[in-house]
C-alpha positions in Angstrom: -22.9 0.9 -8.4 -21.7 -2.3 -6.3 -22.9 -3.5 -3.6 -21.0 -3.9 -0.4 -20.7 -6.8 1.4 -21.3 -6.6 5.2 -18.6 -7.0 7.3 -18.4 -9.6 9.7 -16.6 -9.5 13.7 -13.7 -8.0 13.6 -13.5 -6.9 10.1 -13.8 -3.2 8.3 -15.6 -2.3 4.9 -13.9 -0.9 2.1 -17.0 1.4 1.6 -17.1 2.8 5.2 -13.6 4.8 4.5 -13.4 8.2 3.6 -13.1 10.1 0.4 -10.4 12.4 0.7 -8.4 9.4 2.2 -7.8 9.5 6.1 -4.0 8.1 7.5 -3.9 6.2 10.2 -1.1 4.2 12.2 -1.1 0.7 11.8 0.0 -1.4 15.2 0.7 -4.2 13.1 3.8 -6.1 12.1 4.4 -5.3 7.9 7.1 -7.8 6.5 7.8 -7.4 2.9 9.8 -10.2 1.0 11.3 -10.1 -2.5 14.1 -12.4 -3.9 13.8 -15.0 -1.0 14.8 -12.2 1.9 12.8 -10.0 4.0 13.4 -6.5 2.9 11.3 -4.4 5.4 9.7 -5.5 8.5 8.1 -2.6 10.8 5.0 -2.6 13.6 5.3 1.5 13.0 3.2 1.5 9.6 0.4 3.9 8.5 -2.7 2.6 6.6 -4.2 5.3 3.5 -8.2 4.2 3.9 -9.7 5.9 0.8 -13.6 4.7 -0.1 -13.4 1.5 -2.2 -10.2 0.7 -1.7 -7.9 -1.8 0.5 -6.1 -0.1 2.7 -2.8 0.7 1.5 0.7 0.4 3.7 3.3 3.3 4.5 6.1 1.6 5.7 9.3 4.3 7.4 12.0 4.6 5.0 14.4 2.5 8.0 12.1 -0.7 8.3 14.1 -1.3 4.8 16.7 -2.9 4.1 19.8 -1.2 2.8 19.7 -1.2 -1.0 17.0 -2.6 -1.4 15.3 0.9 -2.4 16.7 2.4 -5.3 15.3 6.0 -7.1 13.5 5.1 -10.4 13.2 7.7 -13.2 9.4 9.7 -13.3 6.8 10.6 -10.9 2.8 10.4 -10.4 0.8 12.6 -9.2 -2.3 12.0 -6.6 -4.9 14.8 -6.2 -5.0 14.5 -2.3 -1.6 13.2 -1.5 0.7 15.3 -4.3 3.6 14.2 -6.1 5.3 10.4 -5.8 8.5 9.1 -6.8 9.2 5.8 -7.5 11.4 3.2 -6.9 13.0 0.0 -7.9 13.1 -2.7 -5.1 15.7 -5.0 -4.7 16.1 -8.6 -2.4 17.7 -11.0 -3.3 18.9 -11.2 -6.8 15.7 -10.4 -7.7 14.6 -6.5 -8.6 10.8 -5.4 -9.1 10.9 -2.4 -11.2 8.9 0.9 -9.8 7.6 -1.6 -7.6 7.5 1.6 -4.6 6.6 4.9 -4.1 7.2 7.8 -2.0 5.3 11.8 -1.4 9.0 13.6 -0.3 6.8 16.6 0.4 3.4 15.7 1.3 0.0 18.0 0.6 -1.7 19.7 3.4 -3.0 17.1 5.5 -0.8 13.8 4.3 2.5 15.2 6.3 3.0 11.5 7.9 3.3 10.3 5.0 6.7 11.9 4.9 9.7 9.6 4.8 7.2 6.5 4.2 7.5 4.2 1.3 4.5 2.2 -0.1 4.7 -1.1 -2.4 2.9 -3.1 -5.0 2.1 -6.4 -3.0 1.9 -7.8 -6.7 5.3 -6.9 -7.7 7.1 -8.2 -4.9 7.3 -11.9 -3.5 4.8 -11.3 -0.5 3.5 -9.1 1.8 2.5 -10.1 4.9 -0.3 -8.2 8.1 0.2 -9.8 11.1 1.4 -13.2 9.7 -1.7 -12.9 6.9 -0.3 -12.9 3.5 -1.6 -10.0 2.0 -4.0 -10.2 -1.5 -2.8 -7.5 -4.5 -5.3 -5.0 -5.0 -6.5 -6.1 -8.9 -5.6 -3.8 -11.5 -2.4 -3.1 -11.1 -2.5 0.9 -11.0 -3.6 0.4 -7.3 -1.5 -0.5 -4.3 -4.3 -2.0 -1.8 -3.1 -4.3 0.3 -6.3 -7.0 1.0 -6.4 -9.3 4.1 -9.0 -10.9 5.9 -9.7 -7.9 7.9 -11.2 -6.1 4.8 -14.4 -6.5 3.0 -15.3 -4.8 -0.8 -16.1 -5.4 -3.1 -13.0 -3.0 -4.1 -12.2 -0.9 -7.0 -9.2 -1.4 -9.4 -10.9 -4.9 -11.2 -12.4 -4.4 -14.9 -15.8 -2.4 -15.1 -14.7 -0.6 -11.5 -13.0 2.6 -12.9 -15.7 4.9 -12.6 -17.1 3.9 -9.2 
């Protein structure tokens, strides 16, 4: 098993979040940027804190630009959150393909996560917490979203799957 680092002032670990995942809102300002232009910017986020894991962003379907979500074929399925459907984002003349995803109908206990829309930060240009650039989550299966504020060590990297 890892061991986690201790966090310092002002920051939160990784391993001190819940399993199920808890939602919270997020006061912060979320920008995201593919393509050159800003294609969401909100202060009305939610964070998904699940154990090991950066938190992940729910941005409202609005803080987007128009267009710049468009339906991708297939879905995923999460045990505690239910079924996700995907998207293609667009900005700029750039488009990151099922870069997003969205639960239309939310399991018991996830309901805010209704008309919210999380991203890769790896598959767009940048994401951005409070003028932080945010770090992709390694692995590219998870969306964390890893800023200064966050201590891990988290999973998603080789040799973490069956933390």
């Amino acid at each position: 098993m890892p061991r986690p680092v201790v966090p310092g002032p002002g920051q939160e670990s990784a391993w001190d979040y819940p399993r199920p995942p808890r939602v919270e809102p997020s006061p912060e300002r979320v920008e995201v940027w593919l393509g050159g232009v800003r294609i969401a910017d909100t202060s009305c986020a939610v964070r998904v804190l699940e154990t090991s894991h950066p938190p992940t962003y729910y941005l409202p379907r609005e803080a987007f630009a128009e267009g710049s979500l468009v339906p991708a074929d297939g879905s995923t399925w999460c045990e505690w959150k239910g079924e996700a459907a995907w998207f293609d984002v667009r900005g700029g003349r750039r488009t990151a393909p099922r870069a997003a995803w969205a639960y239309p109908a939310p399991r018991a206990g996830y309901e805010s996560l209704r008309d919210r829309v999380a991203l890769m930060p790896g598959l767009v240009d940048r994401c951005v917490v409070d003028g932080e650039t945010v770090l992709p989550q390694e692995g590219g299966f998870y969306g964390g979203w890893i800023t200064s504020r966050v201590v891990g060590p988290f999973k998603g990297a080789p040799g973490t799957r069956g933390w």
